[in-house]
C-alpha positions in Angstrom: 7.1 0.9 18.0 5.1 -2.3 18.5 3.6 -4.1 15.7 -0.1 -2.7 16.7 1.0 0.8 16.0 2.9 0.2 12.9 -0.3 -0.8 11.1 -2.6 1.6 12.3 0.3 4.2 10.9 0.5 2.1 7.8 -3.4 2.8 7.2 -3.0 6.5 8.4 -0.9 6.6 5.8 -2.4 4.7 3.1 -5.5 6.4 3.7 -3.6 9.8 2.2 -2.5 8.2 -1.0 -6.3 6.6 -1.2 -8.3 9.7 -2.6 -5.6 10.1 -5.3 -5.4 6.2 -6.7 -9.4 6.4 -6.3 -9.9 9.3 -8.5 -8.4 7.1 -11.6 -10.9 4.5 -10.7 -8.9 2.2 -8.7 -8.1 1.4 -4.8 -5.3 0.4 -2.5 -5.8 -1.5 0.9 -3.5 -2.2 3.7 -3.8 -6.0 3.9 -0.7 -7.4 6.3 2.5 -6.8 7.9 4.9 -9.2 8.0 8.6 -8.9 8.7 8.5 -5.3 8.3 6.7 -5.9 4.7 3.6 -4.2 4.1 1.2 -6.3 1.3 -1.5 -4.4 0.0 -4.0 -5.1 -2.4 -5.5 -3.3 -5.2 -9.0 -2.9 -7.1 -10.7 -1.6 -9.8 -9.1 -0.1 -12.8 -5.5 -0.8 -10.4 -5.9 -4.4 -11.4 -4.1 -4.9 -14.6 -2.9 -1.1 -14.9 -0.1 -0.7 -16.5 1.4 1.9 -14.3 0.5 -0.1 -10.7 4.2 -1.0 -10.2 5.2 2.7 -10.8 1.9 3.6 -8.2 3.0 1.1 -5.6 6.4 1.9 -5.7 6.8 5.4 -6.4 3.5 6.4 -4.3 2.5 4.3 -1.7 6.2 2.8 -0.9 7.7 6.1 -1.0 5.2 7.5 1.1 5.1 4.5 3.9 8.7 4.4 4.1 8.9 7.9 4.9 6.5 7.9 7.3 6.4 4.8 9.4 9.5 4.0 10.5 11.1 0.4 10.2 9.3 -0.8 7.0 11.4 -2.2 4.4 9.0 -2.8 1.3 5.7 -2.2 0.2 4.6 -5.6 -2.2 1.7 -6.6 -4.0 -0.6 -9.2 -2.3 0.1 -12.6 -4.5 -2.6 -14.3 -3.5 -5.2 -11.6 -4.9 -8.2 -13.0 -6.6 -9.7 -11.3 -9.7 
């Protein structure tokens, strides 16, 4: 799978984790893939949430690396601006 296809699986799949992290007030979008990375970036009542790394991790990693093959890690993007 070419890198072109990757991310438009990686925001297939992002997009099904979306209506769940938006209905808590917050948001998740696919920002790069690098080295087999994804970075994303999160919004609203994300930013600063106590439970994102347990959201990344356990929701959006999970579901990524289950269903795009070849991705190693879902991380945070560090240069977000607030």
């Amino acid at each position: 799978m070419d890198t072109e296809e990757k991310i438009k699986q990686i925001e297939k799949t992002i997009e099904k984790v979306r209506p769940y992290i938006q209905y808590e007030g917050g948001d998740v979008k696919f920002e790069k893939l690098e080295d087999d990375i994804v970075y994303v970036s999160v919004h609203g009542a994300c930013v600063g949430c106590m439970s994102l790394d347990y959201t990344l991790k356990e929701g959006v990693e999970a579901l990524i690396l289950d269903e795009v093959d070849g991705i190693k890690e879902v991380r945070l993007l560090d240069e977000q601006a607030y």
